[in-house]
C-alpha positions in Angstrom: 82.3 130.2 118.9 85.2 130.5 122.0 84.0 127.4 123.1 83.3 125.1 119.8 87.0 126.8 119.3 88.2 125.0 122.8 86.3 121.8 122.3 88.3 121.5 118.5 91.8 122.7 120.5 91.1 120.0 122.7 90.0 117.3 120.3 93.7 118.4 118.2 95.5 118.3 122.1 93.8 114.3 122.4 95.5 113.3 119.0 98.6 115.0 119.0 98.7 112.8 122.9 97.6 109.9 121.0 100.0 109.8 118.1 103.2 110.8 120.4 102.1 107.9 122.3 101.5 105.7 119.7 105.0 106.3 118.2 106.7 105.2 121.8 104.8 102.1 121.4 105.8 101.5 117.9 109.3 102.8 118.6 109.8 100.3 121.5 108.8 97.3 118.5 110.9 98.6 115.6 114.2 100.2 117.1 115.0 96.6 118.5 113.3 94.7 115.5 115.8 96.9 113.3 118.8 95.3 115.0 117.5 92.1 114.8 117.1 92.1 111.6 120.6 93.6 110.7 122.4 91.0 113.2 120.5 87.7 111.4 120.9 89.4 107.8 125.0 89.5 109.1 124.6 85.9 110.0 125.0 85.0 105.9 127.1 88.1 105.4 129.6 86.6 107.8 129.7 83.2 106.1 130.9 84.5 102.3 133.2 86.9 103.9 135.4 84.0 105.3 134.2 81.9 102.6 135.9 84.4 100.3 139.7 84.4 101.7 139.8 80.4 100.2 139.6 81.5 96.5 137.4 82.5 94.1 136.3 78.8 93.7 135.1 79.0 97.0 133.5 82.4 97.1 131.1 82.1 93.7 129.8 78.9 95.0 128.9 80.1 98.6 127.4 83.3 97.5 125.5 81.5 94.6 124.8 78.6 97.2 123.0 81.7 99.4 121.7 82.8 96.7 119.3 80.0 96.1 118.7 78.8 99.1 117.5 82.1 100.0 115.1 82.4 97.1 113.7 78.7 97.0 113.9 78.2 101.3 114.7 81.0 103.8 112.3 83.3 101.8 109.5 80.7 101.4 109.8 80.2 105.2 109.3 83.9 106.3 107.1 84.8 104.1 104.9 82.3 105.1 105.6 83.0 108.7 103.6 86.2 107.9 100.6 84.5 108.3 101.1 83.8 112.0 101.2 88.0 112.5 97.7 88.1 111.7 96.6 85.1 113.6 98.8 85.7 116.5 98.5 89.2 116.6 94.6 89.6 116.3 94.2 86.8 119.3 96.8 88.6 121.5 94.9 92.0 121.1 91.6 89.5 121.9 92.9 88.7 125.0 93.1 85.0 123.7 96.5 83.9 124.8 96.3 80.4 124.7 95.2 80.5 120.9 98.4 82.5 120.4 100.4 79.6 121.5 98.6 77.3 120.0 98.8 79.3 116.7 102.3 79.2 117.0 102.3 75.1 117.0 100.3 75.4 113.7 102.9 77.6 112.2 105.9 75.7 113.0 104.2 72.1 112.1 102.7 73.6 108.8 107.0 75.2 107.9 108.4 71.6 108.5 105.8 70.5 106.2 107.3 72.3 103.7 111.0 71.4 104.2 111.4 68.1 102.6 110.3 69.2 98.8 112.8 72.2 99.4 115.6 70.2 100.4 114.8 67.9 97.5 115.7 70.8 95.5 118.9 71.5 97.3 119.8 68.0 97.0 119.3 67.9 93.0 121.2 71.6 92.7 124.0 70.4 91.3 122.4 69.3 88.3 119.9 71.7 87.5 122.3 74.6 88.1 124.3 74.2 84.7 120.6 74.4 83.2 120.6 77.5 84.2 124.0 78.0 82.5 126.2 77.8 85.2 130.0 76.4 85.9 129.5 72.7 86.7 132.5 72.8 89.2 130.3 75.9 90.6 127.5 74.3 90.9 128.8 71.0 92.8 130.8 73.1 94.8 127.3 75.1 95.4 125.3 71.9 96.4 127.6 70.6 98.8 127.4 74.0 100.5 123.5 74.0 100.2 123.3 70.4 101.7 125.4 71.1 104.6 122.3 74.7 105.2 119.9 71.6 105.0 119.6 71.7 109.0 119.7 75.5 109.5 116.4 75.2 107.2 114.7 72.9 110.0 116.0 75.2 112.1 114.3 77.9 110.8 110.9 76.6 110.5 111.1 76.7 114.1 112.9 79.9 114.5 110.3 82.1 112.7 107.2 81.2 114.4 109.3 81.6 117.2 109.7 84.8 116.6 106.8 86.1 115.1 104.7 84.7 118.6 107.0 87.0 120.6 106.7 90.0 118.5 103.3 89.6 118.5 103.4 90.4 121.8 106.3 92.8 121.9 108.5 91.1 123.3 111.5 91.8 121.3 114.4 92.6 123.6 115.2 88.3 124.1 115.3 88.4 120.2 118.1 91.6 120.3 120.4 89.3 123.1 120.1 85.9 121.0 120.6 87.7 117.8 123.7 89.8 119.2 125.0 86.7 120.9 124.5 84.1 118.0 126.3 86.5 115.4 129.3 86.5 118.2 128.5 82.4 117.9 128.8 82.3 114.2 131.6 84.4 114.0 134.0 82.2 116.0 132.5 79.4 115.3 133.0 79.7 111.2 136.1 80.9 111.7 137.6 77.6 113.5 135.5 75.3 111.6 136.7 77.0 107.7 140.5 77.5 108.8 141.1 75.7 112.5 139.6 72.8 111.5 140.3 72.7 107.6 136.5 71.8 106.8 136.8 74.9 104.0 133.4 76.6 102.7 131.5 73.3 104.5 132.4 74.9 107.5 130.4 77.9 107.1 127.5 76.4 106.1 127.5 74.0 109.4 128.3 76.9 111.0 125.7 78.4 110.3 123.2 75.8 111.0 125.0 75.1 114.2 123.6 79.3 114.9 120.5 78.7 113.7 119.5 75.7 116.2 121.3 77.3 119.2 118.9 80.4 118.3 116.2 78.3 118.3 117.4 76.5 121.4 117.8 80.1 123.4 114.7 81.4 122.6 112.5 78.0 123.3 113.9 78.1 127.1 112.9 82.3 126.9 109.2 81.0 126.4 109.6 78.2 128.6 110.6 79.6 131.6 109.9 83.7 131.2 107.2 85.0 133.1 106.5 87.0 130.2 105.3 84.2 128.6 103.7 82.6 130.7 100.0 83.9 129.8 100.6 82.7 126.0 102.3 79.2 126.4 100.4 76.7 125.4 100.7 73.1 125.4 101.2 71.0 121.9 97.3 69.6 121.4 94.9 68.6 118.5 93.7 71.9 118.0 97.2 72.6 116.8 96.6 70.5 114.0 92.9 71.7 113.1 94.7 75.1 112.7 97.3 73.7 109.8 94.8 74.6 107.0 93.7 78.0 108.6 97.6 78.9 108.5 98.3 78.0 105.1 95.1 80.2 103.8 96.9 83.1 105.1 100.4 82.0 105.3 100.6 81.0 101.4 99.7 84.6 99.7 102.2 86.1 102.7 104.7 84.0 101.0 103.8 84.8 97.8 103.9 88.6 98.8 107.1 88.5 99.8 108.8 85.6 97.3 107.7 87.2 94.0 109.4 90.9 94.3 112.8 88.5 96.0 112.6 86.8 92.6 112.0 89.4 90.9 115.4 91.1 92.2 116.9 87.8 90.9 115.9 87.6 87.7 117.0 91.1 87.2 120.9 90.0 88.1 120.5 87.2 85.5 119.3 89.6 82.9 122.4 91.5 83.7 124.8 88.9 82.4 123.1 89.2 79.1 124.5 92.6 78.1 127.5 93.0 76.5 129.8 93.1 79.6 128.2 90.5 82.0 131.0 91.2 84.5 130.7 95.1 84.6 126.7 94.9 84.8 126.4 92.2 87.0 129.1 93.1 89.5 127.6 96.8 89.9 123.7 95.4 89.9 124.8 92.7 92.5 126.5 96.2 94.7 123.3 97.9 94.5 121.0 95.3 95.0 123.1 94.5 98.8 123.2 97.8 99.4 119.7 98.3 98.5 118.8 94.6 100.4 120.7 95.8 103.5 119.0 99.1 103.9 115.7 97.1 103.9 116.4 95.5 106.9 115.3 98.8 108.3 111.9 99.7 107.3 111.4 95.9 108.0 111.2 96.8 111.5 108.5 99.9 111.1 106.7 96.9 109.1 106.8 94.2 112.2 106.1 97.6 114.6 103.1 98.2 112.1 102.3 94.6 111.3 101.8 94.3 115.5 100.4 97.0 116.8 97.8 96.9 113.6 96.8 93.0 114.6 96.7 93.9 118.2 94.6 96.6 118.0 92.0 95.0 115.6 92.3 92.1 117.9 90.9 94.2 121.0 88.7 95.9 118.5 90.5 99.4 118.1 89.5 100.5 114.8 90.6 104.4 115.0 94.1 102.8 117.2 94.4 100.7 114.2 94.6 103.6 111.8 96.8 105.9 114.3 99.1 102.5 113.8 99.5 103.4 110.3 100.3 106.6 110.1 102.7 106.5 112.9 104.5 103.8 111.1 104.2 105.7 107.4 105.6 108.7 109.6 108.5 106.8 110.9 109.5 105.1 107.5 108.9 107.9 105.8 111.5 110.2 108.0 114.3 107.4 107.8 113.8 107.1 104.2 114.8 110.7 103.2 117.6 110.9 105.9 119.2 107.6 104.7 118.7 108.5 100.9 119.7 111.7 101.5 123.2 110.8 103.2 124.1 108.0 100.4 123.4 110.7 97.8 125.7 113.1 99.1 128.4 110.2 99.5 127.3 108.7 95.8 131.3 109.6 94.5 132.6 106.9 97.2 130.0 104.6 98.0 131.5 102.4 94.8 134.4 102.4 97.0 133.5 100.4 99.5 133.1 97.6 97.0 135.6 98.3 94.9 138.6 100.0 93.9 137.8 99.6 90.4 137.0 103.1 88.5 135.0 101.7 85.8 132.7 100.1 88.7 132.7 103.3 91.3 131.5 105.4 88.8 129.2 103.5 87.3 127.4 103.4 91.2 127.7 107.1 91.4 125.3 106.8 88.8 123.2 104.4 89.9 123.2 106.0 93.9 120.4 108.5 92.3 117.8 105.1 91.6 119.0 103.4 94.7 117.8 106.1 96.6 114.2 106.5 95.1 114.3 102.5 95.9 114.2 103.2 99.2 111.7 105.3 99.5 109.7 102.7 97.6 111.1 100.0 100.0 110.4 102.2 103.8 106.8 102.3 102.3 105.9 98.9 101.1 107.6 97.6 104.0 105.3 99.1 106.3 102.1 98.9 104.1 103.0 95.4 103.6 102.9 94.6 107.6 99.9 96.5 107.6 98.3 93.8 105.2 100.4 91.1 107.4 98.2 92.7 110.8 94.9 92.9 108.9 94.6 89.4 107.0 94.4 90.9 103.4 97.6 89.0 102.2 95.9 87.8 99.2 95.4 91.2 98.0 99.1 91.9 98.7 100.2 89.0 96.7 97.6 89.6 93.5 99.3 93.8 93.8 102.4 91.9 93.5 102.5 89.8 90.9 101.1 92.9 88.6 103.3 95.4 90.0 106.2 93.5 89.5 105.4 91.3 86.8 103.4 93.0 84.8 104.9 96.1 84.8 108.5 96.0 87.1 110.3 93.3 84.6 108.6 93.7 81.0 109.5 97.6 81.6 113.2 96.7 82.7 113.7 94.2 79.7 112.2 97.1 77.8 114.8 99.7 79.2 117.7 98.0 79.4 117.7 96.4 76.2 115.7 98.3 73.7 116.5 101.6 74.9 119.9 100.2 75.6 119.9 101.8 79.1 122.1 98.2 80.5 121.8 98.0 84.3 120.2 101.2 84.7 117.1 100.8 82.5 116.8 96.9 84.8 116.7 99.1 88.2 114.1 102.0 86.2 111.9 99.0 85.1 112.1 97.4 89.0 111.6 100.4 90.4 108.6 101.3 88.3 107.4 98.2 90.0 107.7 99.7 93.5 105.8 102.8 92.8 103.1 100.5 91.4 103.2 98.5 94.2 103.0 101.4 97.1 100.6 102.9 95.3 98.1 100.4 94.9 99.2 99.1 98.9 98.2 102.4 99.7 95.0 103.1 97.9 94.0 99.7 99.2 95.1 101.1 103.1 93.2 104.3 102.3 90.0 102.5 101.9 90.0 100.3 104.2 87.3 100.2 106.5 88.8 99.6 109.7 85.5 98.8 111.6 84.9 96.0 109.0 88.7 94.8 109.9 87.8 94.8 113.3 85.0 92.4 113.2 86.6 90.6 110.6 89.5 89.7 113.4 87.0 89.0 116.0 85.5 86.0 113.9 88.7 85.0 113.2 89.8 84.9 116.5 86.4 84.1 118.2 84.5 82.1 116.1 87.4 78.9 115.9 87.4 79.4 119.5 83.7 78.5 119.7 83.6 75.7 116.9 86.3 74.0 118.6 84.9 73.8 121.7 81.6 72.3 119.6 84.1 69.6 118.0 85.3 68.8 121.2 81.9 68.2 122.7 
């Protein structure tokens, strides 16, 4: 009995060693991957700032201008970038370098693929803007704005990939210095362009290209010239092209799992300007879904921490590492989640004033601050279990769980609230948030029983067996 009781003291000892270790390595991924994502979300944020001091003219149409081409471009773009985490990842924790870098050639050729029908969209936005039952003047304003992004949305078909190949391999501390230096970039340059050199809200948006490219710029000479790279770089061959279709099986449902709850969000803002005092309801719904987006730039971190040390270690063929991946990044999530809610619910009286100084609006926040809250405990856990889908290649799944959780139950239960029950805004954030408990739950019941030894071979096929039938073409 004294030595079964060792052997089990032991066994605890071994994973207790394992997990501490495993949260340095995902600690090391998702405290820089946090910043990252803050200092490019602040890129935007920047832009309607000084966009705003010209007028109101010029503020509605810039932030409607981000607006949309956030939801039809930027968010199409990393979304489908998501598909690269599972094939770069798995083939880094293979060993297969070269395949990572050649992955990456797939993703970026497959992303300016989908460019031109975007900016066809962009083009025609003036138009089909007062469709939708907005200002004209808005909406020309808008599109000039939108056309002028047109290059920062080349730019970011390069940028992503980019990205996602060095965070596949943990390499995130050349993304922290470009970020931190390109929002420095932006800054200055925006400001000379909208007020120096008289070019208005046109400005920004060129501005903000002009950061996007010079990103893309830094981080290309990175993998050029760093030794850390130098294992993964690749040159541009056929075999880039072969892997277009393989992308898009797993890129597409990435990009529908991360497109339908952003549109979702949307649609719920528009359903506010249906009540009987759009501007109240909108205004206060707009506040708490930027607060709420801004927090998510958070657990979006633990997600890329979980979404590569998940792909990695199916890639070497780590099942039980795989799973300690999990739960390290559930823990970490989980423990930011209750200390951030906790601190904006104490501060729920003033939190309004940080948007306002209107009393109607403040209050009505201090009310909402409860919902917002449960929201993010929603969001820290879908972020993560999403990346966990992103590492294993079950995307599809992610995207069906999606579309019911948020459209089947999310929005019909919001329109349900808010207008039948006559709850306003806060019935739309009860019926959207009902959405996000569907969705963890199901993203976790479908983590639960995963079998992680299936995963495991699953990734080695994936990474393997292209590997062998293209050596077969080429003969």
């Amino acid at each position: 009995m004294e030595e079964e009781g060792k052997r089990e003291e032991r066994k605890w000892a071994i994973t207790w060693e394992g997990f501490v270790q495993e949260l340095r390595k995902a600690g090391y991924i998702a405290a820089p991957m946090v910043a990252v994502s803050v200092l490019q979300y602040l890129l935007q944020v920047v832009s309607v700032i000084i966009v705003g001091h010209l007028g109101a003219l010029a503020l509605s149409s810039a932030a409607i201008a981000t607006s949309i081409t956030n939801v039809t471009g930027f968010s199409l773009l990393s979304g489908m970038a998501g598909g690269l985490e599972t094939l770069a990842g798995q083939a880094y924790g293979a060993k297969q370098y070269q395949k990572l870098g050649t992955y990456t050639y797939s993703a970026i050729i497959s992303l300016i693929i989908m460019c031109p029908p975007i900016c066809v969209l962009w083009i025609f936005m003036g138009k089909l803007l007062p469709l939708l039952g907005q200002d004209t003047l808005i909406s020309q304003e808008a599109c000039k704005y939108s056309m002028w992004v047109i290059p920062a949305l080349f730019g970011g078909a390069v940028l992503k990939p980019l990205t996602r190949y060095l965070q596949t391999q943990s390499v995130i501390l050349p993304m922290l210095i470009t970020s931190s230096s390109i929002l420095c970039f932006h800054t200055i340059s925006c400001w000379i362009l909208v007020y120096k050199l008289q070019l208005g809200q046109k400005g920004a948006a060129i501005a903000f290209s002009l950061s996007t490219w010079l990103n893309v710029i830094l981080l290309s000479l990175y993998v050029k010239f760093s030794s850390a790279c130098e294992k993964t770089r690749a040159p541009l061959s056929r075999e880039a092209l072969y892997g277009i279709g393989e992308f898009f099986q797993l890129g597409v449902p990435s990009a529908i799992m991360v497109c339908l709850k952003w549109w979702s969000m949307e649609l719920l803002i528009l359903l506010s300007g249906l009540f009987k005092n759009p501007k109240l309801e909108t205004s206060v719904l707009s506040i708490c879904l930027t607060i709420s987006t801004l927090h998510f730039t958070i657990p979006y971190g633990f997600g890329a921490a979980a979404s590569t040390r998940v792909s990695n270690e199916l890639g070497a063929g780590n099942p039980q590492l795989a799973r300690m991946a999990v739960q390290v990044a559930l823990f970490l999530a989980g423990t930011e989640s209750v200390i951030v809610s906790s601190g904006l619910l104490l501060s729920r009286q003033v939190l309004g004033y940080a948007y306002s100084n209107d009393r109607q609006v403040v209050r009505y926040i201090s009310v909402m601050t409860p919902l917002i809250c449960l929201s993010f405990i929603m969001d820290s856990l879908q972020a993560v279990l999403s990346g966990v889908a992103r590492g294993s290649g079950w995307q599809k799944i992610g995207a069906y769980i999606n579309l019911g959780s948020f459209y089947l139950v999310g929005l019909p239960l919001a329109a349900v609230l808010g207008f039948g029950a006559h709850l306003r805004g806060k019935g739309l954030w009860i019926g959207i948030l009902a959405g996000s408990f569907a969705q963890s739950v199901l993203l976790s019941i479908v983590t639960a029983c995963t079998d992680w030894n299936k995963q495991v071979v699953k990734a080695r096929e994936r990474v393997l067996e292209r590997r062998s039938s293209m050596k077969d073409e080429e003969k």
